[in-house]
C-alpha positions in Angstrom: 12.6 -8.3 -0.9 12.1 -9.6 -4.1 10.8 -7.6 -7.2 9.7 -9.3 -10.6 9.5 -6.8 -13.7 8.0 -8.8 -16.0 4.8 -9.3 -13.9 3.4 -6.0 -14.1 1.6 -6.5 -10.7 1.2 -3.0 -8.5 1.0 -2.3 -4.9 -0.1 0.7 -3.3 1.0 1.2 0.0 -1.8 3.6 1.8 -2.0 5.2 5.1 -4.7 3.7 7.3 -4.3 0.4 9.2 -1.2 -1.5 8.3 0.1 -4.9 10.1 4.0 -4.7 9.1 4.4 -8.0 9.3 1.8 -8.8 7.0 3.3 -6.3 4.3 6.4 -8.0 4.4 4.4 -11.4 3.7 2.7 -10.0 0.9 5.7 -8.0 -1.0 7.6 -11.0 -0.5 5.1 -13.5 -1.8 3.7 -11.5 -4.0 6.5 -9.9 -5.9 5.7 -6.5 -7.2 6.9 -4.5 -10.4 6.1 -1.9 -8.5 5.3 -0.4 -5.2 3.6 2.9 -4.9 3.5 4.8 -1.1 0.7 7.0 -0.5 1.1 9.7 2.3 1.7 7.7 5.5 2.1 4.3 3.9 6.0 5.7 3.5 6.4 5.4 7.2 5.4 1.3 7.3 7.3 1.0 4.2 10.0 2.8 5.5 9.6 0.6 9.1 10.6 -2.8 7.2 13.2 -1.2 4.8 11.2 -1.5 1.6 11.7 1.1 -1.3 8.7 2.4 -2.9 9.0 3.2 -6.5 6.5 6.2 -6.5 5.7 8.6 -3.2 2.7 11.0 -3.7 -0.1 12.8 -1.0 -0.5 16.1 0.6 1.7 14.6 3.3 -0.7 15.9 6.4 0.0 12.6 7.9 3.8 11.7 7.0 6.6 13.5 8.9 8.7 15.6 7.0 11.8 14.3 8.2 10.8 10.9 6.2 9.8 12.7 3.2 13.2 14.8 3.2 15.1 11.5 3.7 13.4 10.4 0.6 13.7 12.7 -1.7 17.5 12.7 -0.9 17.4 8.7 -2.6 16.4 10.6 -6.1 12.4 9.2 -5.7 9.7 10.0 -7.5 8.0 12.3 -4.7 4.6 14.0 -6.5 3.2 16.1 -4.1 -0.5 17.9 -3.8 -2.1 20.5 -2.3 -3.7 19.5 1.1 -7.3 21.4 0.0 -8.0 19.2 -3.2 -10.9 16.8 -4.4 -9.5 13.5 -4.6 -7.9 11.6 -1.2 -4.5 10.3 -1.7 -5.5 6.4 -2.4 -7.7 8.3 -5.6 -4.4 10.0 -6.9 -2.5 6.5 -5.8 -4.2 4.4 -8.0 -4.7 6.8 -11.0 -0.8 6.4 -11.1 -1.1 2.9 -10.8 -3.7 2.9 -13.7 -1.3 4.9 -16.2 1.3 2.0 -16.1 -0.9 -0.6 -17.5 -0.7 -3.2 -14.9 -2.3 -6.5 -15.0 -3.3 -6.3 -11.2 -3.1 -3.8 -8.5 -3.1 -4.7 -4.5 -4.4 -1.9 -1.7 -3.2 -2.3 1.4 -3.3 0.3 4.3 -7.0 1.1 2.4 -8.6 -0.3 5.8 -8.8 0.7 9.4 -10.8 2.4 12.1 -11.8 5.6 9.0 -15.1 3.7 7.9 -15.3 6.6 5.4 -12.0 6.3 3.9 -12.6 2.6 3.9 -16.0 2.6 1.9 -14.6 5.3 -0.6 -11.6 3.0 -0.9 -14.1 0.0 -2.2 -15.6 2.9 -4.4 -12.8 3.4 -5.9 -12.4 -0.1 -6.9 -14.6 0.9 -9.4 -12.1 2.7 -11.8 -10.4 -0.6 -12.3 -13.4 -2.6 -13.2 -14.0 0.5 -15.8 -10.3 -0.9 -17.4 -10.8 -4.6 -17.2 -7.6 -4.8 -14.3 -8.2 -7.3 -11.8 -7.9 -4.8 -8.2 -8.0 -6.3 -4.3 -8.0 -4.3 -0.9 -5.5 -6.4 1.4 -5.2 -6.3 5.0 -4.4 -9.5 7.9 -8.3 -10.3 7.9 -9.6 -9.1 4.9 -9.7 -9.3 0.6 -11.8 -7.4 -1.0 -12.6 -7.0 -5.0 -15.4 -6.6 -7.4 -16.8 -9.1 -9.9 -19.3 -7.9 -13.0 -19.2 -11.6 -14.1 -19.4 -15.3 -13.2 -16.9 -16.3 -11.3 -15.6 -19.4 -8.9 -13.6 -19.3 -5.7 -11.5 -22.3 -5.1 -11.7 -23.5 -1.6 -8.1 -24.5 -1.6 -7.4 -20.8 -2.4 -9.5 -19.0 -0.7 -8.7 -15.7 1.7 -10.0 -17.1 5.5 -13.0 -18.6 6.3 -16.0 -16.8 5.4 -17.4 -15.4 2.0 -19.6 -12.3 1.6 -21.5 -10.2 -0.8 -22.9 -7.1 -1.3 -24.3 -5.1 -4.1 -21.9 -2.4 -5.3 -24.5 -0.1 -6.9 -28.1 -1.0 -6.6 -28.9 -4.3 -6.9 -27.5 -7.8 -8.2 -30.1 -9.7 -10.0 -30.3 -13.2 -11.0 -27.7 -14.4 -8.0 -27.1 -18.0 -8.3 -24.5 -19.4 -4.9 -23.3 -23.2 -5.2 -21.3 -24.9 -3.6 -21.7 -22.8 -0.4 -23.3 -23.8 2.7 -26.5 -21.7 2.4 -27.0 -21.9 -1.9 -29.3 -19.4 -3.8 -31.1 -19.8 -7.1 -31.8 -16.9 -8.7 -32.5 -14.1 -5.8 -32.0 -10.3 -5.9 -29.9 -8.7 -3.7 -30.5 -5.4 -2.8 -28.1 -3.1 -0.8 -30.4 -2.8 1.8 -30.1 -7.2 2.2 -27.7 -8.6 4.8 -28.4 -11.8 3.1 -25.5 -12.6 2.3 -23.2 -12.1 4.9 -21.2 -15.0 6.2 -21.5 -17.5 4.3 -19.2 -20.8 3.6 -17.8 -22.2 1.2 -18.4 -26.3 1.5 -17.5 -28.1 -2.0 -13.9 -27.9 -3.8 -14.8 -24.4 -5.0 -18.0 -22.5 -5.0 -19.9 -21.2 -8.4 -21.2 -17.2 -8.6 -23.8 -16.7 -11.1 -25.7 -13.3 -11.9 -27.9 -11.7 -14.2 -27.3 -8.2 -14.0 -24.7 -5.8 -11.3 -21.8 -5.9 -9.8 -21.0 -7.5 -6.9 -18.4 -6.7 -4.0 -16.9 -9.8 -2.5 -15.0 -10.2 1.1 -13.5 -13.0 1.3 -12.9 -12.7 5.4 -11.6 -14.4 8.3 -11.9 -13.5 12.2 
């Protein structure tokens, strides 16, 4: 699958709910630097013949046999304790961080672990802090943070439906145009399921706010 170097785009490959098919869509299409495997995201990685550039975790969930295989092939394999603090997307994407990409893709950050999917969002977080654009990827889902005005083209956008939540507190100020159900000016508390679902109508929809951050799903069924 192809690679390009000079775009200094990462993916992290971790180990929660992973479509195959659509991780071959996305490597292909998308065309990494570099591909980093957390834990069990070896094994789908592994599954469609893709090299990761980095393997790390405390490898409770990957087999041994895999990792053995691996590390035979003269990869990076960094490996941690399975008692520590941080889970193994945390540790995946401080690597990523340290090579100074422009963008970095989550997949496998998703899946029936509700817990492990809100602290992956969290994490999110620690690439606002260092101005890299940062997305959670699965088949039905695209996931990101905004501090700032932003648009979303229609002709570009990630399924059907468009939805927003506060990432820490409250948004204030939130301006939506272009969508099928607009607001001027509201606050959006976390508490709010205001605005969930909603559409996106004209050639591209307008985000305006005050004050927060906001965590956007751009969703389809």
């Amino acid at each position: 699958m192809n690679r390009n170097p000079d775009k200094n785009k990462i993916l992290i490959v971790s180990g929660g709910f992973i479509n195959e098919e659509f991780l071959k869509s996305l490597i292909s299409k998308e065309g990494y630097s570099l591909i980093i495997a957390a834990d069990r995201g070896l094994e789908a990685l592994n599954r469609i013949n893709v090299m990761p550039d980095f393997i790390l975790g405390d490898f409770d969930s990957a087999g041994t046999d895999i990792l053995s295989e691996y590390r035979n092939k003269s990869i990076p394999v960094i490996t941690y304790p399975s008692h520590k603090d941080d889970t193994d997307t945390q540790l995946a994407l401080e690597l990523a961080l340290e090579q100074n990409p422009e963008v970095i893709d989550i997949t496998g950050a998703t899946g029936n672990r509700l817990d492990h999917t809100m602290a992956n969002i969290g994490l999110l977080g620690m690439t606002l802090e260092k101005n890299v654009d940062a997305r959670i990827l699965d088949p039905n889902n695209k996931i990101y943070l905004k501090d700032n005005n932003f648009i979303i083209k229609k002709e570009n956008q990630y399924g059907d439906f468009v939805s927003f939540l506060p990432f820490n507190g409250r948004v204030k100020g939130l301006k939506l145009k272009g969508f099928k159900y607009p607001l001027d000016g509201i606050t959006l508390d976390a508490a709010s399921s205001l605005c969930i679902s909603n559409e996106i109508m004209d050639d591209e929809a307008k985000i305006e706010f005050e004050e927060g951050i906001l965590i956007v799903f751009e969703t389809r069924d």
